[in-house]
KOLSE-422944 format. One record per residue (C-alpha): residue number from 1; x, y, z. Coordinates in pm, 1 decimal. Layout:
<sites>
SITE|NUM|X|Y|Z
...
</sites>
This chain:
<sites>
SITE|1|9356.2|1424.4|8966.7
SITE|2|9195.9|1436.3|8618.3
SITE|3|9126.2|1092.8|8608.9
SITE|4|8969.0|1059.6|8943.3
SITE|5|8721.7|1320.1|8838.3
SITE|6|8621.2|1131.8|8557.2
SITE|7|8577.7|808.2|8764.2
SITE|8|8398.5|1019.7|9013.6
SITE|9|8126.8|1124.3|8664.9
SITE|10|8114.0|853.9|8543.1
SITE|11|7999.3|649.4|8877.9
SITE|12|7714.2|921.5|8947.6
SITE|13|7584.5|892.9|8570.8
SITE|14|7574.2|495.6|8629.6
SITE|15|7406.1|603.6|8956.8
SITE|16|7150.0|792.0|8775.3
SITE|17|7068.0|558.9|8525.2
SITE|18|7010.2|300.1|8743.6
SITE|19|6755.2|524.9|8940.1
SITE|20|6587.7|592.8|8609.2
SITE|21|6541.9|205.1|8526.9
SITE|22|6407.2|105.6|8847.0
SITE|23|6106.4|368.3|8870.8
SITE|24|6030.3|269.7|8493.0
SITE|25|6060.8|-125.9|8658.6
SITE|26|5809.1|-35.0|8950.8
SITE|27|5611.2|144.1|8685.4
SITE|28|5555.3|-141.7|8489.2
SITE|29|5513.4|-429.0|8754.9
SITE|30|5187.7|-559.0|8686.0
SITE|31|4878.7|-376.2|8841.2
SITE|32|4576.7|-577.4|9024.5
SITE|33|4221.0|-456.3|9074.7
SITE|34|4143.2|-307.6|9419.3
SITE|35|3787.9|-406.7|9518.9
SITE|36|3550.0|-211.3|9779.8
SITE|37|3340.6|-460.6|9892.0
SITE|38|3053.5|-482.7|10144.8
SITE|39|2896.6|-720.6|10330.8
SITE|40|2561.6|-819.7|10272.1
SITE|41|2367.5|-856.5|10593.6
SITE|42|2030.9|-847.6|10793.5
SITE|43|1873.3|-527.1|10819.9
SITE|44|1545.0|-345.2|10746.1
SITE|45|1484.9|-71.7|10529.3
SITE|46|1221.8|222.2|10594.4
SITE|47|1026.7|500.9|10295.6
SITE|48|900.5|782.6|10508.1
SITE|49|722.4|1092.5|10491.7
SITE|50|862.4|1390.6|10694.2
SITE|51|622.9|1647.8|10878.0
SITE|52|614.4|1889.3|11113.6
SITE|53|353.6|1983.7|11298.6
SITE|54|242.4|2060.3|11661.4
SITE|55|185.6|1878.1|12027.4
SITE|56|-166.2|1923.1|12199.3
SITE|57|-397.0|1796.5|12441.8
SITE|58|-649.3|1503.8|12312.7
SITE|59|-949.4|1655.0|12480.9
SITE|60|-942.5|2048.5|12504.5
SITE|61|-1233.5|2272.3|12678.4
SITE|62|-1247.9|2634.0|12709.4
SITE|63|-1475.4|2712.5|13003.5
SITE|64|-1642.4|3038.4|12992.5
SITE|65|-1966.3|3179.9|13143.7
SITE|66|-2340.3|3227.8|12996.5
SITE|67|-2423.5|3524.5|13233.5
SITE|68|-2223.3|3917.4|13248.4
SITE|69|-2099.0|4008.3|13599.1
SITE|70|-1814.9|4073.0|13795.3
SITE|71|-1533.6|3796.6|13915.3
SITE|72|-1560.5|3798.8|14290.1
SITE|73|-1372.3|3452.6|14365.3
SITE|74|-1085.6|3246.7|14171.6
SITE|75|-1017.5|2923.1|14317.1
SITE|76|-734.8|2774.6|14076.4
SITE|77|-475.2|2883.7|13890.5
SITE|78|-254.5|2835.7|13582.0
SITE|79|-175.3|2411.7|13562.8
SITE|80|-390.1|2333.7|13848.6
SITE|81|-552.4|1968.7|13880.0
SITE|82|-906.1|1957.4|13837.5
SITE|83|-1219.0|1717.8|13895.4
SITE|84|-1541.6|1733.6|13676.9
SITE|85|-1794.6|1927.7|13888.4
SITE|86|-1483.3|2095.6|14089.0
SITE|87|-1580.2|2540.6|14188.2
SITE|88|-1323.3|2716.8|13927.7
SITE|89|-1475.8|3093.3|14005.0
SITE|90|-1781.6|3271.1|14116.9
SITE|91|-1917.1|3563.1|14000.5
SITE|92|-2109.0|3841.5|14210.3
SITE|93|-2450.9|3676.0|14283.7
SITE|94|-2606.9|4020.0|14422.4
SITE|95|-2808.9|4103.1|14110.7
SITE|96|-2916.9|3783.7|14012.0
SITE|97|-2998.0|3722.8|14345.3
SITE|98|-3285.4|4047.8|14316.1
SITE|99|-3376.4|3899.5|13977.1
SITE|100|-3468.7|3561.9|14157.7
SITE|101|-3657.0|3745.6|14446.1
SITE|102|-3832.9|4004.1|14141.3
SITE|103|-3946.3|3648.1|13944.5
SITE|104|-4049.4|3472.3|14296.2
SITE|105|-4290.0|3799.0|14363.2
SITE|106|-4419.3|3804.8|14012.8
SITE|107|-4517.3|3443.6|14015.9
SITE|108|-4660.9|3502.8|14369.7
SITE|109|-4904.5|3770.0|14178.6
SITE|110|-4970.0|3585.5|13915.7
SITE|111|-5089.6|3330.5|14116.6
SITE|112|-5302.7|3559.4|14305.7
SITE|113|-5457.0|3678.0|13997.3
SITE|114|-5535.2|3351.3|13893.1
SITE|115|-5698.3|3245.6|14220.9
SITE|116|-5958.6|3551.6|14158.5
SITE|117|-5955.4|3474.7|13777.9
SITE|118|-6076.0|3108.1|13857.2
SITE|119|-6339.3|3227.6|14145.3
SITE|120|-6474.5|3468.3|13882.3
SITE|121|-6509.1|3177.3|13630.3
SITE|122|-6662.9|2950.3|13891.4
SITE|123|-6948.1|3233.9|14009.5
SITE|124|-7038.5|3327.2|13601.3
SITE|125|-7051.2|2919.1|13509.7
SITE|126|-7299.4|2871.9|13802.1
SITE|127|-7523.0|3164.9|13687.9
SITE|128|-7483.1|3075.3|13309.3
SITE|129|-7622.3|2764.9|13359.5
SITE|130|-7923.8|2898.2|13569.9
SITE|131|-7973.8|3132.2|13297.5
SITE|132|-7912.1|3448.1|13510.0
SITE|133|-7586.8|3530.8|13238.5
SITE|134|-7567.6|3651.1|12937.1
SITE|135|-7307.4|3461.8|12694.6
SITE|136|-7081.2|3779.8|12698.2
SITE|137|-6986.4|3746.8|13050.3
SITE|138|-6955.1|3352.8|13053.1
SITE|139|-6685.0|3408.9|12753.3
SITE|140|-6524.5|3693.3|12937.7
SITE|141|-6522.9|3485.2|13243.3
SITE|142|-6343.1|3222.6|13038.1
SITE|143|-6085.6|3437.5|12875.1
SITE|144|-5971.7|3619.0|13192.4
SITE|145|-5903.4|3250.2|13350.0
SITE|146|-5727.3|3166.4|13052.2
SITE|147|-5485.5|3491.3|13052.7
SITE|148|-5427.4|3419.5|13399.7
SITE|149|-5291.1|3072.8|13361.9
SITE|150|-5084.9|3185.5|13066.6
SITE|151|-4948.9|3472.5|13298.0
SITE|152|-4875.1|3223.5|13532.9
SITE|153|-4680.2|2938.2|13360.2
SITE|154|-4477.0|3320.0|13184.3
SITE|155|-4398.4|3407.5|13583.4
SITE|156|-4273.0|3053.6|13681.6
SITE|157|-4078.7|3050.6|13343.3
SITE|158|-3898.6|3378.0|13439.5
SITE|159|-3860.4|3228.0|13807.1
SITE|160|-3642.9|2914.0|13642.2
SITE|161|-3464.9|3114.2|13437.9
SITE|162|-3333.6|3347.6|13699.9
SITE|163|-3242.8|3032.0|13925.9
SITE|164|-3055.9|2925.8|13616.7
SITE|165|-2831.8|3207.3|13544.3
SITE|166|-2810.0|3217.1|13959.0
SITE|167|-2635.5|2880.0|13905.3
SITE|168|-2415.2|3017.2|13636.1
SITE|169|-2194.0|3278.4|13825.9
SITE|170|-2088.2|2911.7|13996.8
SITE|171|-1798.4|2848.1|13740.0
SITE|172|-1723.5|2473.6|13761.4
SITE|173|-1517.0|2218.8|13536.4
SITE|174|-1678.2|1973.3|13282.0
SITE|175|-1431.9|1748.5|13313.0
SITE|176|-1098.8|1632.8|13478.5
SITE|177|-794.1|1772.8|13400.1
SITE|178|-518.3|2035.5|13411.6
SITE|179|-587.4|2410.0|13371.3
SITE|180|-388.2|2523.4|13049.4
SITE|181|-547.2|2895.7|13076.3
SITE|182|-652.6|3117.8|13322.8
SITE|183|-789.4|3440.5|13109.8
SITE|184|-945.4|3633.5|13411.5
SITE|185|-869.0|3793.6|13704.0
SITE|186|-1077.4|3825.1|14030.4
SITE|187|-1272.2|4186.4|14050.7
SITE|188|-1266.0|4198.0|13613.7
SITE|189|-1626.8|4208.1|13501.7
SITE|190|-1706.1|3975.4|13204.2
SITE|191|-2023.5|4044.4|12981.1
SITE|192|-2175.2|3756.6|12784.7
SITE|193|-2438.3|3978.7|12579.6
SITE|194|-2269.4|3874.3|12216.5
SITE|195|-2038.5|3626.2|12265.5
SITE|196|-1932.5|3359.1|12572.1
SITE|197|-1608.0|3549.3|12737.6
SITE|198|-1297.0|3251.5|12783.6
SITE|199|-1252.8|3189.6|13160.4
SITE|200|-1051.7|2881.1|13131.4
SITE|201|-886.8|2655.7|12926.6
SITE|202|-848.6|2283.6|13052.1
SITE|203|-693.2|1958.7|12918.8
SITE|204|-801.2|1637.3|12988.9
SITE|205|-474.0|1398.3|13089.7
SITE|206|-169.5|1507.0|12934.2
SITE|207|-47.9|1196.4|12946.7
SITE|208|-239.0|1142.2|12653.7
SITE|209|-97.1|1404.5|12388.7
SITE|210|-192.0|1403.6|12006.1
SITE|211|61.3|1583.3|11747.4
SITE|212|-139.2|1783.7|11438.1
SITE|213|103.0|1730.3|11167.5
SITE|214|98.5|1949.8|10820.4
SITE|215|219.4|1672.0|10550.1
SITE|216|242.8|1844.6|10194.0
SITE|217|10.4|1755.9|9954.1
SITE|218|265.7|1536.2|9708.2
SITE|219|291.7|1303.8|10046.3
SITE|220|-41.8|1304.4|10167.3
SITE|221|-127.3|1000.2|9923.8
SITE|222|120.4|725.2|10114.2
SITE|223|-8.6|829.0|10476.1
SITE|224|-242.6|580.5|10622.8
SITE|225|-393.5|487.5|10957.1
SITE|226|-235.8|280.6|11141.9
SITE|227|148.5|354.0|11010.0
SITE|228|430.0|438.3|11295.5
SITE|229|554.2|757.7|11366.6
SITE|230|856.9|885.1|11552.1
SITE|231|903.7|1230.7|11617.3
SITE|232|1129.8|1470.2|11800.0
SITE|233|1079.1|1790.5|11991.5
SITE|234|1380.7|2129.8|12068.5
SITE|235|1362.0|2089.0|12431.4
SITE|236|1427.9|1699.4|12478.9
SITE|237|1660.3|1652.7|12112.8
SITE|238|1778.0|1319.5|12231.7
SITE|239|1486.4|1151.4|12274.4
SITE|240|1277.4|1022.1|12045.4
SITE|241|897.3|991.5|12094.5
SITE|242|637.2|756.1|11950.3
SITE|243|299.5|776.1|11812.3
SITE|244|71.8|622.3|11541.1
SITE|245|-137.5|788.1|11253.9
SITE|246|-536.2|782.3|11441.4
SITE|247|-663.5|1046.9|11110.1
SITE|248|-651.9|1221.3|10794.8
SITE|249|-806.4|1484.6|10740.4
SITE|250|-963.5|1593.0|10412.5
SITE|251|-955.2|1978.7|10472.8
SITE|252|-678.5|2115.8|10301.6
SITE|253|-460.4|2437.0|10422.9
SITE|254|-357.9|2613.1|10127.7
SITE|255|-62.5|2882.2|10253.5
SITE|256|137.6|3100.1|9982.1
SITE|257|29.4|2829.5|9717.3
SITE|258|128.0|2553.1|9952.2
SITE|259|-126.9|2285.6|9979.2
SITE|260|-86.4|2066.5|10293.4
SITE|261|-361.0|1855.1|10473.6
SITE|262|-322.4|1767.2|10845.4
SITE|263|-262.3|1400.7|10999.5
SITE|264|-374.9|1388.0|11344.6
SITE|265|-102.8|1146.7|11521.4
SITE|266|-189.6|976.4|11879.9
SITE|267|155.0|1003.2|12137.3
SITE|268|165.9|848.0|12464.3
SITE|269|321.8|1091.8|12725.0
SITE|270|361.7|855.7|13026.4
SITE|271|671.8|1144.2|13186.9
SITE|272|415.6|1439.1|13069.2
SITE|273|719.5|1533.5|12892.7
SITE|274|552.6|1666.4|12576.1
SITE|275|386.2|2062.5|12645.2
SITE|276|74.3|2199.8|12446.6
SITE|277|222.2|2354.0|12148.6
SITE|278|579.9|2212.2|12120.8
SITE|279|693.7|2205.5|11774.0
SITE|280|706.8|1836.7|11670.9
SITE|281|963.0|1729.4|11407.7
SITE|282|805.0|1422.2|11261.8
SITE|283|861.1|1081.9|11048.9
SITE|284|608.0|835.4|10960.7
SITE|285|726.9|549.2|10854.4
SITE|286|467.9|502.5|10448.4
SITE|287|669.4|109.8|10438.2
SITE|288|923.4|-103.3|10606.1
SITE|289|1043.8|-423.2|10515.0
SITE|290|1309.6|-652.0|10679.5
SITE|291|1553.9|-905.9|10504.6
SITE|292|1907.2|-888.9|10376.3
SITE|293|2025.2|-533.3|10258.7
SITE|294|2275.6|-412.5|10064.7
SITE|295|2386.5|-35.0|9957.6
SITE|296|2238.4|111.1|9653.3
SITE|297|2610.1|153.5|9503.5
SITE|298|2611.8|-221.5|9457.4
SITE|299|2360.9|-220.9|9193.7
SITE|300|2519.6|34.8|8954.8
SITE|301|2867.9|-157.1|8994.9
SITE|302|3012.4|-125.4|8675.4
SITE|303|3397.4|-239.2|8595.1
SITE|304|3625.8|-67.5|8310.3
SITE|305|3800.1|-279.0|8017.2
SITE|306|4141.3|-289.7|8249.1
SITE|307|3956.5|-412.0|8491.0
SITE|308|3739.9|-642.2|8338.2
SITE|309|4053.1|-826.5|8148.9
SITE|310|4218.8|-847.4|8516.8
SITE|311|3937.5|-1064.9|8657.4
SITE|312|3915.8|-1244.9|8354.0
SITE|313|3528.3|-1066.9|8320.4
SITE|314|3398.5|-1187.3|7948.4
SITE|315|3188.1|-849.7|7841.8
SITE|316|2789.5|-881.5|7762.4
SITE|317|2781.6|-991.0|7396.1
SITE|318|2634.7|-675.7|7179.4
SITE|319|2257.8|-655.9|7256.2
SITE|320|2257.8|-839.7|7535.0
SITE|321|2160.6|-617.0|7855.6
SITE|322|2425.7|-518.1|8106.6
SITE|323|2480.6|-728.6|8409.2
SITE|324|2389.2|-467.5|8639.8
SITE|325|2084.3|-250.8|8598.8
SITE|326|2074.8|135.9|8672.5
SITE|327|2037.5|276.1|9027.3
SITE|328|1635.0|293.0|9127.9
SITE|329|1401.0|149.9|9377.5
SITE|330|1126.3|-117.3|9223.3
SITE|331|802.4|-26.5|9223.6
SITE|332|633.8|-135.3|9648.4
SITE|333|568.9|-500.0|9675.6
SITE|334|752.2|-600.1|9317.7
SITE|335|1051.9|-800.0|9229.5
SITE|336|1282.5|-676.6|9040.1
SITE|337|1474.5|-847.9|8831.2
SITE|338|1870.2|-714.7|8901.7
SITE|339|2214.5|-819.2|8972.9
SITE|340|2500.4|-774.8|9193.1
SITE|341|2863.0|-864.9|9166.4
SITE|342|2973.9|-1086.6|9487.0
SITE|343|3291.1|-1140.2|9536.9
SITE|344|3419.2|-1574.0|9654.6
SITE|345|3725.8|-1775.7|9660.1
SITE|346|3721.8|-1841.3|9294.5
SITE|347|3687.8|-1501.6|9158.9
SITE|348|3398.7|-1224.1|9149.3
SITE|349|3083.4|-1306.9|9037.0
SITE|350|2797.7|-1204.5|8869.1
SITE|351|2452.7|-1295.8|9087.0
SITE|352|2157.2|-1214.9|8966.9
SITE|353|1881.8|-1066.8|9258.1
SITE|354|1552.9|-1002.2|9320.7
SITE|355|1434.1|-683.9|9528.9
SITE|356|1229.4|-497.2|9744.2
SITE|357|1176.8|-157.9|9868.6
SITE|358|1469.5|65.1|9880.9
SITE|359|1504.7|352.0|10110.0
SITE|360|1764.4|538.7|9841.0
SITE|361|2045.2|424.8|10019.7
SITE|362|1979.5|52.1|10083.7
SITE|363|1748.3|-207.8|9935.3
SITE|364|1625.7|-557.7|10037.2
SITE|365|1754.7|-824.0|9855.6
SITE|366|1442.3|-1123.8|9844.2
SITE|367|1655.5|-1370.3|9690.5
SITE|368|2003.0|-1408.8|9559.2
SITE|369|2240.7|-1378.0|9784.1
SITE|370|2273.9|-1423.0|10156.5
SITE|371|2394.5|-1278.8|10484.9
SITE|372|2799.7|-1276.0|10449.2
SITE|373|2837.8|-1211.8|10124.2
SITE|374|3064.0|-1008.1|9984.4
SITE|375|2908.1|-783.5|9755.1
SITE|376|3079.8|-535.4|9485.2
SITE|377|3077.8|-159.1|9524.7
SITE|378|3368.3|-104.7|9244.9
SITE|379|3685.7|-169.7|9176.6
SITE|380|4015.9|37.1|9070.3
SITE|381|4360.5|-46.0|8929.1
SITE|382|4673.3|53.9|9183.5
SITE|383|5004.1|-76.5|9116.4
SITE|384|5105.5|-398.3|9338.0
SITE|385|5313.4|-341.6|9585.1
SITE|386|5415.9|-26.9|9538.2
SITE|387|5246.2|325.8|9691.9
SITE|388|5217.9|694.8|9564.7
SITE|389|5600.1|774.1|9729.2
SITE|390|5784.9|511.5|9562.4
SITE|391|5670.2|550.5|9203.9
SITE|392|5720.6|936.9|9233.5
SITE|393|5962.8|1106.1|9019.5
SITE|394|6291.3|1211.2|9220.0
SITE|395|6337.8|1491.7|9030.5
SITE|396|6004.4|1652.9|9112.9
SITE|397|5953.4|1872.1|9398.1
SITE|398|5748.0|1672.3|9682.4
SITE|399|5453.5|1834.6|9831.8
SITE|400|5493.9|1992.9|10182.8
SITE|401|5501.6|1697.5|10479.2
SITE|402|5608.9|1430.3|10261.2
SITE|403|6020.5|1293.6|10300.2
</sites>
C-alpha cells in the first residue's frame, strides 16, 4: 500500500514538472512583430470652418402705410401668394375722401380769386399806360395777381397731396411673393404720425433662401467667396443642404467679448424645405484637395529596439534625422518633405513622401507611394503561435468567463 502511494507522488510531481517546462517552452518560442497596416488609397481630404447661423428670405419687404386710419378690409393672410401691384388691405377712405373734396373747393377759390386778380391787373395796365394811374395802384395791381397765382399753384399742391394719401389707404404689394407677416387686424386703427406702422412682411421666392452665418473671428481669415458650404437644419437632420459663400461682411458683432463677423451664404430651396429663421448648422469647406490619402498615424510610426532587430531595421546613425517626422499638417499648397513605412514582399520599408493638406486625420500623399500600398500604423511583439490562455499560469486564478 505504501509503495503505491509513493508511485502515485512521485507520477504527479513528474506531472507537474512537466507542466512547468512547457509554459517556460511556449514562453520562450520566438516572438514576431504584429503590424497594423493600412491601405493607401484614393480619397480627398477637406479643412473647414464650422458656423452657425440662420435661414432667411433673399429679398425681404415689410409693407406698411404712409397715412393713420382705421383697417376696414384684409384681403390675405399669413403665407399667402402674392403679385407686385396685388390689394393687401384698405383703410377707411371717409376722411381723406373730405380732405380731397376740402382741397378741390379751395383750388376752385383760388382760381376764382385769380380770375378777378388778373381782370384787376388787366383794367390798372390799360389806365397806367394812358396815364389815368398812379404807379401805386399799377404795383398793387401787380402784387395782388402775383399772390393769387402763388395761392393757386399752394391749392392745387394741397389737391395732389390729398389724392395721394387717398391712394395710400390702398395697401398693395411691391413685389411677388409669400406673406411671412400679417401684423394687423381688420377694424385696428394704425397712425403713421412718427413712424411707418408694419402691415406686412413679404418674401420674394423662397425657393431662393440665403443662410446669415456668425463665423468667429480666428476663422473669418480662410472664408472666401466662392468656397462650398453644406449645412444642416433640426427639423430635416438627415439631409444635408448646399450653398456657396456670395459675402463677407466687414461689420463685426462683438457679444460677451466674442468677436464674430457674418458670411452671407446663397442656398437653393427647390422643395421650399428651408423656413425663415431655421437654425442652420454649417461647414464651409476653407480647402479640398484630392489624391491618395493615408491616416495621420502613419506618419508618426515609430518601431521599438525589439522590434526594429525583428525586421532587421538598421537605426538612423546619431545625428541623422528620424525616418519619420512628427505628426502635423504642411503649411497649404507646400510639400513636405516626410516618410512612411510601407510594408512589400521583401520586408517593410522606409518611403520617403511628399504632402499636402491634411484634414488632422488624413493627408494627401503627392508623391511616394501609390494606391494599394500597404502603409505602417505600428507594430507590437506577441508571441507566435500562442494566445493570452495558453501562456497563463495554471496556478493563477482565471478571470470570470474564461475555462
Amino acid at each position: 500500500m505504501k509503495k503505491r502511494t509513493k508511485i502515485a507522488g512521485i507520477g504527479a510531481a513528474v506531472a507537474i514538472a512537466a507542466t512547468v517546462a512547457t509554459i517556460f517552452i511556449i514562453r520562450a518560442k520566438p516572438q514576431e512583430p504584429r503590424l497594423i497596416t493600412r491601405d493607401a488609397a484614393e480619397g480627398t481630404v477637406e479643412i473647414t470652418v464650422m458656423a452657425t447661423g440662420y435661414v432667411q428670405p433673399v429679398d425681404k419687404v415689410d409693407i406698411g402705410t404712409q397715412v393713420s386710419g382705421v383697417i376696414e378690409k384684409i384681403y390675405v393672410d399669413f403665407n399667402s401668394h402674392v403679385t407686385r401691384g396685388q390689394l393687401l388691405a384698405e383703410l377707411d377712405k371717409m376722411t381723406l375722401r373730405e380732405n380731397v373734396s376740402q382741397a378741390e373747393a379751395t383750388l376752385s377759390s383760388a382760381l376764382a380769386d385769380q380770375t378777378y386778380a388778373q381782370q384787376a391787373y388787366d383794367r390798372t395796365k390799360q389806365l397806367y399806360e394812358a396815364k389815368a394811374a398812379t404807379d401805386v395802384a399799377y404795383e398793387e395791381a401787380v402784387n395782388r395777381l402775383s399772390q393769387a397765382k402763388m395761392t393757386v399753384t399752394k391749392a392745387q399742391a394741397n389737391l395732389h397731396q390729398s389724392r395721394v394719401n387717398l391712394g395710400y389707404a390702398d395697401i398693395t404689394s411691391p413685389i411677388d411673393g409669400v406673406v411671412l407677416n400679417r401684423a394687423v387686424e381688420q377694424g385696428q386703427t394704425v397712425a403713421a404720425s412718427f413712424s411707418t406702422p408694419t402691415l406686412f412682411t413679404i418674401a420674394n421666392d423662397l425657393k431662393r433662401m440665403q443662410v446669415e452665418a456668425d463665423v468667429d473671428e480666428a476663422d473669418i481669415g480662410k472664408v472666401q467667396l466662392g468656397q462650398r458650404v453644406s449645412f444642416t437644419v433640426d427639423a430635416y437632420s438627415n439631409d444635408v443642404f448646399g450653398g456657396t459663400v456670395s459675402q463677407v461682411r466687414l461689420q463685426p458683432a462683438v457679444t460677451n467679448n466674442v468677436v464674430t463677423y457674418t458670411v452671407i451664404i446663397e442656398a437653393p430651396n427647390p422643395d421650399e424645405k428651408l423656413f425663415p429663421g431655421m437654425t442652420a448648422n454649417i461647414i464651409i469647406v476653407t480647402q479640398s484637395e484630392t489624391g491618395i490619402t493615408v491616416p495621420m498615424e502613419a506618419l508618426s510610426c515609430s518601431f521599438s529596439p525589439a522590434v526594429m532587430k525583428k525586421l532587421n531595421i538598421i537605426p538612423p546613425a546619431q545625428g541623422n534625422p528620424p525616418t519619420a517626422l512628427p505628426m502635423g499638417a504642411p503649411p497649404a499648397g507646400a510639400f513636405a518633405p516626410r516618410a512612411v513605412w510601407v510594408q512589400k514582399e521583401s520586408g517593410i520599408a522606409s518611403v520617403p513622401i511628399k504632402t499636402g493638406i491634411s484634414d488632422g486625420v488624413s493627408i494627401v500623399v503627392k508623391e511616394g507611394i501609390q494606391a494599394g500600398d500597404k502603409v505602417v500604423l505600428s507594430a507590437t511583439i506577441e508571441a507566435a503561435g500562442t494566445n493570452s490562455s495558453a501562456a497563463a499560469n495554471p496556478f493563477m486564478p482565471r478571470p470570470p468567463g474564461r475555462r
